[in-house]
Residue, then its C-alpha position, 0 to 999 in steps of 0.5 A: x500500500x502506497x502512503x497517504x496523506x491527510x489534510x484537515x480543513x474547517x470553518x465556523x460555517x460546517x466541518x470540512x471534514x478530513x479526508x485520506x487518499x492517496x499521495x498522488x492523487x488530489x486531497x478530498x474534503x467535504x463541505x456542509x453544503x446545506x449551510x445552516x438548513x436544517x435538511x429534516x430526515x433525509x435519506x436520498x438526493x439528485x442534483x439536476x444540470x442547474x445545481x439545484x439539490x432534490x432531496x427525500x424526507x422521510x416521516x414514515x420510517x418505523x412510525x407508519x411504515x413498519x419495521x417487523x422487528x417491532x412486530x415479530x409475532x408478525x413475521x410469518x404472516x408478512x412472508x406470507x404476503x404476495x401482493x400490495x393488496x393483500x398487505x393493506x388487507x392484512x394491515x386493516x385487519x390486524x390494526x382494525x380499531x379496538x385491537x390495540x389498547x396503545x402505542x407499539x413500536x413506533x406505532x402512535x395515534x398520529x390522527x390525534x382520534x384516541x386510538x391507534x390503529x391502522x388509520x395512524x399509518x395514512x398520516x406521517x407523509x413523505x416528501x420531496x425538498x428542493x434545496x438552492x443556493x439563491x445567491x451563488x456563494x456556493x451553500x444553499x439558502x432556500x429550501x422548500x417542499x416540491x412535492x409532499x403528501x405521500x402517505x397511505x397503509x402501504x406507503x413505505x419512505x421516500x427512499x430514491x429521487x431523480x432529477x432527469x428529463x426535464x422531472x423528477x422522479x422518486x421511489x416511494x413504495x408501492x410507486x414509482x413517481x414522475x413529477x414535473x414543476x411546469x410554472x416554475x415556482x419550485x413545486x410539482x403541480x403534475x405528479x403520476x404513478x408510473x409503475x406500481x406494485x413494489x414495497x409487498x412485507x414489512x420487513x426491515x426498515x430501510x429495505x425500499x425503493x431506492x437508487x434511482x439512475x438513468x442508465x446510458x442506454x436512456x432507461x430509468x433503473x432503480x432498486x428495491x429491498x427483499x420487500x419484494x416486487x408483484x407488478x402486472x403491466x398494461x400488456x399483460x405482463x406479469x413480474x413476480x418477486x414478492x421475496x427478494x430485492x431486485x434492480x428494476x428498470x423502464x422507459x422515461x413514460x414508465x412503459x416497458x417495465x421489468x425485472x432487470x436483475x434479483x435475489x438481492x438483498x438490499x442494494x440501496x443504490x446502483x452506479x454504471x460505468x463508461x461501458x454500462x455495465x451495472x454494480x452496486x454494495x449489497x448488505x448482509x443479513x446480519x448472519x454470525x460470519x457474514x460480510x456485505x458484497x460487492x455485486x456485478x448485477x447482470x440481466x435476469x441475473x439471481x444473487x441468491x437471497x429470499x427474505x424468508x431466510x432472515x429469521x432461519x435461526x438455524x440452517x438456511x441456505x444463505x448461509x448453509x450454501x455459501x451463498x453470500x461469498x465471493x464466488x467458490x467451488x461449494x456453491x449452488x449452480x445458478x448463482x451469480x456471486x459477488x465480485x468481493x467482500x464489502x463494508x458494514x452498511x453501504x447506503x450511498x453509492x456512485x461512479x465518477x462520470x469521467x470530470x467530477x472531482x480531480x482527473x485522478x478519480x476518474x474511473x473510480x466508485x465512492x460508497x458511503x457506509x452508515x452508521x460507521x460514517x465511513x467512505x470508500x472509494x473502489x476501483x474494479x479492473x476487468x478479468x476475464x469475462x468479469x470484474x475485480x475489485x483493484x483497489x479499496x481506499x477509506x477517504x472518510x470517517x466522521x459524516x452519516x451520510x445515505x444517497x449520493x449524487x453528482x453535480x453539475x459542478x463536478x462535486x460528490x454530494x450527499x445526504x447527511x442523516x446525522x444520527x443513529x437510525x431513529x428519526x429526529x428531524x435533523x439532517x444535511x447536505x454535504x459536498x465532496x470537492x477537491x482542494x481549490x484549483x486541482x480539479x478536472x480541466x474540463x469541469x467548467x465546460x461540462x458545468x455550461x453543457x449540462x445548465x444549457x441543456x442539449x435540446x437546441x443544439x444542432x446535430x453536429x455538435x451533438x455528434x462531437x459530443x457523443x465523445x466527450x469525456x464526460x459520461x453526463x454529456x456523452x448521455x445528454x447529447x445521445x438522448x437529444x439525437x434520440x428524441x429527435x430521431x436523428x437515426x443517421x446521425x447516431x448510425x454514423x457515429x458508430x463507424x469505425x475510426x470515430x471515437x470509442x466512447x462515441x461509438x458506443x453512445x451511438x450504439x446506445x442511441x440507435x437501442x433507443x430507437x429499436x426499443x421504441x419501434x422509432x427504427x427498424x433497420x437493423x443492418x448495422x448490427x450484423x456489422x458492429x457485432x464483428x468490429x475489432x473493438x471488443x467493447x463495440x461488439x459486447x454492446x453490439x450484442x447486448x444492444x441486439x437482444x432488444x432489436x427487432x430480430x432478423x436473419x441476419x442479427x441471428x446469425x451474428x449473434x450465434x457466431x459470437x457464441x465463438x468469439x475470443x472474448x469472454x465478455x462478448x460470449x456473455x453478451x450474446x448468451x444472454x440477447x439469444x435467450x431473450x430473442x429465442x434464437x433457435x439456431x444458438x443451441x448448439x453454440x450455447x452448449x458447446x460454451x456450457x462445456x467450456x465451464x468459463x466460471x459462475x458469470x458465463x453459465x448464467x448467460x448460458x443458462x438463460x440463453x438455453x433457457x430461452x432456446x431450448x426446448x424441454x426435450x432437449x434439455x432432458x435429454x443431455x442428462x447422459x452427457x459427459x460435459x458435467x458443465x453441459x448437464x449444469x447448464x441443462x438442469x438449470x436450464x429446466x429449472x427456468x422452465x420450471x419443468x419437471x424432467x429435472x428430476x432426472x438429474x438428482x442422481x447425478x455423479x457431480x453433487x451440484x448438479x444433484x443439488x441445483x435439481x433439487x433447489x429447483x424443485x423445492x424452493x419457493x413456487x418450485x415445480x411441484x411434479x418433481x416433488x415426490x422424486x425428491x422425497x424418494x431420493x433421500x432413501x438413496x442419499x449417501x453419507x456424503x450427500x450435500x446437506x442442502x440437498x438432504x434437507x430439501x428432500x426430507x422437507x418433501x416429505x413432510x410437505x407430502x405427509x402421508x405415512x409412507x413419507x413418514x415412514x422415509x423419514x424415520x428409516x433416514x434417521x436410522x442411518x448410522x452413516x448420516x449427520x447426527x444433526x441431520x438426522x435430528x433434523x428428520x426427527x424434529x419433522x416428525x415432532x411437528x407432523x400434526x401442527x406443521x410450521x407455516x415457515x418451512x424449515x428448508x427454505x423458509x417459504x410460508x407454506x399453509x399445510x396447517x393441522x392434520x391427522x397423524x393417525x397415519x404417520x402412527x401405523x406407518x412409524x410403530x413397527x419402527x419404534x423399537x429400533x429408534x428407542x436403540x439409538x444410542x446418539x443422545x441428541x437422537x434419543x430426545x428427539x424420538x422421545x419428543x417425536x413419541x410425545x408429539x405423535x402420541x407413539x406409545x412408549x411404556x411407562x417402565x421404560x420412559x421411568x427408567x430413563x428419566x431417572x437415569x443419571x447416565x443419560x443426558x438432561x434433555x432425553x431425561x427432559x424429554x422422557x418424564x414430558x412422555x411420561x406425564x403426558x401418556x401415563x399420568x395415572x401409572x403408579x410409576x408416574x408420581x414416583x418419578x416426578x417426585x424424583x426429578x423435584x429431588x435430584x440434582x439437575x436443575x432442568x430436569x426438576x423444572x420439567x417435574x415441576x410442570x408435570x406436577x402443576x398438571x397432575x396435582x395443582x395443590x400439591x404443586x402450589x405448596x412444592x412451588x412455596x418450597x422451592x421459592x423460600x430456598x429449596x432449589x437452583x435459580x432456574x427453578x425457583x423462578x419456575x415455582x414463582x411462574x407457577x404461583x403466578x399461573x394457577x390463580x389459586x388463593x393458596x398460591x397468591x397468599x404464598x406470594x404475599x409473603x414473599x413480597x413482605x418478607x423481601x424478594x432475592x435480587x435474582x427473583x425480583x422479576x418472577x415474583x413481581x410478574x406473578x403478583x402482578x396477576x393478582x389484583x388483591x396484591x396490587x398493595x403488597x407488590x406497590x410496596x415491595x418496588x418501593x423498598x428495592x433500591x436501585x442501582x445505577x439503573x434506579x428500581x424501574x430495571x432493577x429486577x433485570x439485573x440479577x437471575x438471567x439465564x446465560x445460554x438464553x442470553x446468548x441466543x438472544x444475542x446471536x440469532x435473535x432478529x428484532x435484537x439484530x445485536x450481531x448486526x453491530x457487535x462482536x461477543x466472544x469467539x462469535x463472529x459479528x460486526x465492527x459497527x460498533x464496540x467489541x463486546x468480548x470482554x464487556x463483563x470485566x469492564x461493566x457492572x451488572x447494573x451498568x449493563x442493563x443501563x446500557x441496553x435500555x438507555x444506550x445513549x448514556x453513555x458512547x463508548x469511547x470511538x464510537x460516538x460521533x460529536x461536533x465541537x465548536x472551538x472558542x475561535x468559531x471554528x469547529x472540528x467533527x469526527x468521532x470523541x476518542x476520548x476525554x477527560x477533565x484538561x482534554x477532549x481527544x477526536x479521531x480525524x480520518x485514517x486514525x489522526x486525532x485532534x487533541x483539544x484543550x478543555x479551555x479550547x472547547x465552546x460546546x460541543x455535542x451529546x456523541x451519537x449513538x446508533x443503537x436503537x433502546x432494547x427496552x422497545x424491542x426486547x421483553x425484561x426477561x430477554x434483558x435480564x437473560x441478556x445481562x446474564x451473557x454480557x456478564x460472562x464475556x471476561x476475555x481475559x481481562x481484569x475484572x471490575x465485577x459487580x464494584x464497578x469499571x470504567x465507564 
């Protein structure tokens, strides 16, 4: 790595925050353009060729536009949804007045009518702002709302805007918006729908419609999160993708709509370079282990990702497949990968289009990354029939900034959100620039081309612009020719000897014409697709894929089917699939066997898929070409043709496996389904999990006794995965009441209840072998099967095994839940219970206790008394203070009386307060009892978090659990996590219990130093930002960019601000019980530091 350098510039106006790059290249610095406006809430901005800055306001994020981790009994019911429609149903109905008795979430009575339902969602609203700088001292001072108003119950936020064509557009879910300001006065009186049907689950805020780009062939693109797409145009055609983010593209009117690319997740914003090829920064899920990517996004293109997979706590493909990696020899078929591994929390993206900022940036990509308030800048190099990422350079730390945008004046600008996710009504408009006089030479010039427009220009000039070597004027000068239909004009301009780049804004143009039916003469084509330059021949063929088709243009395309070039290959795989050339099959095949990695199979594929008929396809199931048969199966799976099936037997595993993901996932081909489940019979021991997995999931759907059967004779293998083979046996438990989230694939699937009788007589001459398993994870799960399906046990043998020492907890756990459930009045019953209660393990005794609520609750109330006064282990007690709580009986509320008066243990504040609060007569005693527990650093309102939490439950709640999403920002222990915020691994040698609760229910308290990002005015009038390393009595210590700091003299510093922190209060999203629990595991990570334990740490 060459040395950087930094250069460090304020003002009394703003922060002109520092940024890194590299020594030859002209220094960066950012400028708070938006001056003294206050610029509420933004979250994307376009500047327009007159400098004026459009900029979306969001009202709705969480507040109308909810966020299901607010709503999490939800979830299941929002994977469900397949249409706009059905969630405005869905939403009326489960927020039908009267259903709420308060506020949730974010959720409040916005209408002021006393209550809350869903009428509140159709009030905060959405808007566009227009921001200008009046009188040209480059800050803005004036803005005002252009256009407003944007709300109803399914109206999601203003997330993407436009400036183009003579409008502005804007992505605000479920529409895409084209608005005109046609009298001048700085406010749009013409406003339409241009497309609609996007924004289909809650989902995770932030995952909308965003990153509105006109691309150079003059469409209008622009991405959506896993939110999902359900949109049916006028012509009929249907696009259907209510699970996954997609890159979506149309004509300027909103005609010829479709799905460009999809499976992603959520790329908020997408850049092209000179040779339009489309890229973006997808984030992650959040999953242990798991990176953002940097994606190549190509036609019909699949990354991979379904929403349903966020809340798979267990397995899920995304993960169990590799899937989010960069391309590897493990992963599925179809995919498309990414290019590299990104950073945490890509929002803006953009391209330098060849003059902004210094000439030395020109090629390069800018990613702004929220929270982190980071700044990269990428630069891909070709590869084969690819990309690379060359080069990746931090040149900002220190600005929350989103969406991004090129001026006309050659700057970098971008909204600010300026704190953590919640909304607080501030904001900004920042400036990216470089130092005075080091910019491009031809900024001024293409600043006059853009403000003077193209439309009044002559031909002429407009052809020497299609050269120009800035990407903006090369576009704007194509589109004129374009709209005036100067056919002859662009033709010309694609001869060979004119320029390169003006070569292809002619080819660009004439795709213009074809696409509109303006041009039918194609003839050039068949010419430009052998043309020596390879770029001219890629966009020849990509440009031909929407021609109109002739011989000629068929023929060329299938002899590039041949060419030398991975990229043109490519091109002209894809365009032969989308014009269904039947002479390209061949040549289609003989690149399939040619294997030239994960980009050209996809073109392949959909080039077979759109040419090939079934049989054909089928038929290669023999080949010897394993690339030939990858690309036949997948080729079916488009499809969606059962003869798949024919290839899950394959000798290459991923063959086997892309059969099965075919057929299982989703809609999948449901006449491939039986072969599937009859396929796990003969799956070897080295057999791909997700394959295994899909298959037992066939069975289950099928669930008969035959499936049941195939299930149970799985589990039995000795040769397979103990987890999979746990797996078969907890299908087995949910036989009767199946989970509308499938385990496999997490599609919602409505099997609902159904008779077991079946799965019973099919799995009892079986019984006797699986009560043999020695595997004790396979013991508790036939036991627990056996108890679901009502599989009889005798009561001697599940006495037996509860009571022996030798077995582990969870089959002793799972044989007394048999037990009491199947032979509640044997004599050998009470015994055994009786025993668990006395033995020494803690979990076993909870469940005795359960049992015996159920078989004597008198009895029970008086052991429950027992135990709480000092007769058990933490677990327990709490248990017996549940029970107390749970039978409403006036014995057990009289022992909770006592309790109360004589005073509670720390560790059962919560269970027994909960409990005393069921009953009304205790209203007093349990009033009093709050009111003698001193709190600590958290006061009494938390103090019964502090002590009793269960630190596995912790632990899981930390890791997997999606509303709490801690992974998403932290790292814990050994586990992987992010760097967003602080490193939590030795957080319990520097934290007190009580200092721990205080920080999930009120984060903002105290910033952990590094962390929080702060602006502070010096005595001078100027004023240093970044984020507080650190202070103390004589210093105030603020990390600049790349690890620089500004070390400032407490008698320096005016003001400065509270440090921001990111992290949502756990008290809106977690129970208290959840936050005790995750007290517990905070409180175990020492990683070898020296602990300040319960007496304090550093704060």
């Amino acid at each position: 790595m060459k040395r950087l350098t930094m250069i460090v510039r304020v003002t009394a106006m703003g922060v002109l925050v520092p940024w890194v790059v590299r020594a030859e290249r002209p220094v960066l610095r950012a400028e708070r353009w938006s001056g003294l406006l206050n610029v509420p809430d933004p979250v994307a901005c376009s500047v327009d060729d007159h400098g004026r800055v459009y900029v979306t306001r969001t009202a709705r994020r969480k507040t109308a536009d909810l966020d299901i981790r607010q709503w999490s009994e939800w979830i299941a019911d929002d994977v469900g949804l397949t249409s706009v429609e059905a969630k405005r149903a869905f939403l009326r109905e489960r927020l039908a007045t009267g259903v709420l008795r308060g506020p949730k979430g974010d959720l409040r009575d916005w209408n002021g009518d006393g209550v809350v339902d869903w009428n509140d969602l159709t009030v905060p609203a959405e808007s566009v702002l227009r921001l200008e700088d009046r009188d040209g001292d480059g800050k803005a001072d004036w803005m005002g709302e252009y256009a407003g108003g944007f709300a109803s119950e399914v109206t999601g936020i203003a997330a993407g805007v436009l400036a183009t064509d003579g409008a502005v557009f804007a992505t605000i879910a479920p529409d895409l918006w084209r608005m005109e300001d046609r009298d001048g006065d700085g406010k749009a009186e013409v406003r339409r729908s241009l497309v609609h049907g996007f924004g289909i689950h809650l989902a995770y805020a932030g995952h909308d419609m965003h990153g509105l780009r006109r691309g150079p062939d003059g469409r209008i693109y622009w991405s959506i999160g896993d939110k999902g797409v359900e949109v049916t145009r006028a012509d009929g055609r249907r696009f259907s993708y209510p699970h996954e983010g997609c890159v979506l593209r149309c004509e300027v009117d909103g005609s010829g709509f479709e799905v460009y690319a999809h499976g992603l997740r959520n790329v908020q914003e997408i850049a092209f370079n000179e040779t339009g090829d489309v890229f973006g920064v997808d984030n992650d899920a959040d999953k242990p282990g798991e990176k953002e990517r940097l994606v190549w996004i190509l036609p019909e293109s699949d990354a991979g990702w379904r929403c349903s997979w966020q809340y798979m706590t267990d397995w899920c493909p995304w993960m169990g497949e590799g899937r989010w990696k960069p391309s590897h020899a493990g992963q599925p078929l179809f995919l498309t990968p990414p290019l590299a591994e990104s950073h945490d929390g890509p929002s803006g993206f953009a391209w330098n289009p060849g003059t902004a900022l210094g000439a030395e940036w020109a090629g390069w990509f800018f990613v702004n990354q929220f929270p982190s308030g980071n700044m990269n800048a990428l630069r891909l190099e070709r590869e084969g029939s690819g990309w690379r990422l060359a080069e990746d350079v931090r040149v900002s730390r220190g600005i929350m900034g989103v969406g991004m945008s090129w001026g006309p004046d050659g700057g970098l600008y971008y909204a600010d959100w300026e704190s953590g996710y919640e909304l607080n009504g501030k904001g900004a408009v920042w400036r990216v620039d470089v130092e005075s006089g080091r910019g491009h030479p031809l900024r001024g010039e293409v600043r006059q081309l853009l403000a003077e427009g193209f439309g009044k220009r002559g031909e002429g000039e407009l052809a020497g612009l299609l050269g120009h070597e800035d990407q903006r004027v090369r576009c704007g000068a194509q589109w004129a020719l374009a709209e005036r239909g100067s056919w002859a004009v662009l033709r010309e301009a694609t001869a060979a000897g004119k320029s390169r780049l003006g070569r292809l804004h002619g080819i660009w143009g004439l795709g213009q014409g074809w696409r509109s039916g303006r041009l039918r003469d194609v003839a050039v084509l068949a010419g430009l697709m052998k043309d020596g330059d390879e770029d001219v021949r890629t966009l020849a063929a990509r440009v031909a894929a929407e021609s109109p088709v002739d011989g000629e243009v068929g023929a060329a395309l299938v002899g590039l089917l041949g060419d030398g070039s991975g990229r043109v290959r490519l091109e002209a795989a894809l365009a032969c699939g989308r014009l269904k050339v039947a002479g390209a099959v061949e040549g289609l095949l003989r690149m399939a066997g040619e294997d030239g990695g994960p980009f050209l199979r996809h073109a392949v594929v959909t080039g077979l898929a759109g040419c090939a008929d079934s049989g054909r396809l089928a038929g290669m199931k023999a080949d010897g070409s394993v690339g030939r048969r990858a690309a036949a199966v997948l080729a079916l799976g488009r499809q969606r043709d059962g003869e798949v099936a024919g290839f899950m037997d394959d000798a290459e595993v991923r063959i086997g496996e892309a059969a099965a993901i075919a057929i299982y996932d989703g809609e999948g081909i449901a006449a491939g389904l039986p072969a599937l489940g009859d396929w796990l019979g003969r799956a070897g021991s080295g057999a791909p999990e997700s394959m295994v997995r899909r298959a037992m999931g066939s069975l289950a759907r099928r669930g008969d006794g035959a499936a049941a059967a195939g299930l149970a004779e799985y589990v039995l293998k000795e040769g397979q995965p103990v987890r999979l083979r746990r797996a078969a046996l907890e299908l087995l438990g949910q036989w009767t009441t199946v989970p509308r989230l499938d385990p496999a694939d997490g599609f919602v699937r409505e099997l609902g209840r159904r008779d077991g009788e079946a799965a019973v007589v099919a799995l009892r001459p079986l019984l006797p072998r699986l009560l043999e398993l020695k595997e004790p994870e396979l013991q508790a799960g036939v036991l627990g099967a056996a108890l679901s399906l009502r599989l009889p046990v005798p009561a001697e043998r599940l006495a037996a095994a509860s009571g022996d020492g030798s077995l582990t907890a969870a089959v002793r756990v799972a044989a007394l839940g048999l037990l009491v459930a199947d032979h509640r009045d044997d004599a050998l019953t009470r015994p055994a219970v009786e025993m668990a209660l006395r033995g020494k393990e803690e979990t076993l005794a909870v469940a005795a206790l359960r049992g015996l609520e159920g078989m004597d609750a008198g009895g029970a109330v008086d052991r429950a008394a027992e135990l709480v006064r000092g007769g058990g282990g933490v677990r327990l007690r709490q248990e017996a203070c549940g029970l107390l709580g749970r039978v409403g009986r006036a014995e057990a509320a009289e022992r909770l009386k006592e309790l109360l008066e004589a005073g509670v243990p720390a560790e059962l504040l919560l269970d027994v307060w909960e409990a005393a609060g069921k009953y009304p007569a205790l209203s007093g005693a349990l009033e009093k009892s709050r009111a003698v527990v001193e709190g600590a650093a958290v006061g009494v309102a938390w103090r019964d978090c502090v002590s009793g939490g269960d630190a596995e439950s912790g632990k899981r709640i930390v890791l997997t659990d999606v509303a709490a999403n801690c992974v998403a920002c932290h790292r814990f222990d050994r586990a992987p996590g992010s760097a967003v915020g602080p490193a939590l691994e030795g957080i319990g040698a520097e934290r007190t219990a009580a200092e721990l609760v205080e920080a999930l229910v009120n984060p903002g308290a105290v910033v952990a130093d590094g962390y929080g990002i702060v602006t502070a005015t010096l005595a001078d009038g100027t004023v240093v930002g970044g984020v507080l390393a650190s202070q103390d009595a004589r210093e105030v210590v603020i990390r600049l960019p790349e690890g620089g700091e500004r070390r400032l003299a407490r008698e320096m510093v005016k003001e400065m601000s509270a440090p921001v922190s990111v992290m949502p209060p756990m008290e809106a999203i977690l129970t208290r019980r959840e936050i005790r629990d995750v007290v517990a595991y905070l409180g175990t990570l020492k990683a070898g530091k020296g602990g300040k334990g319960e007496k304090g740490g550093k704060r």
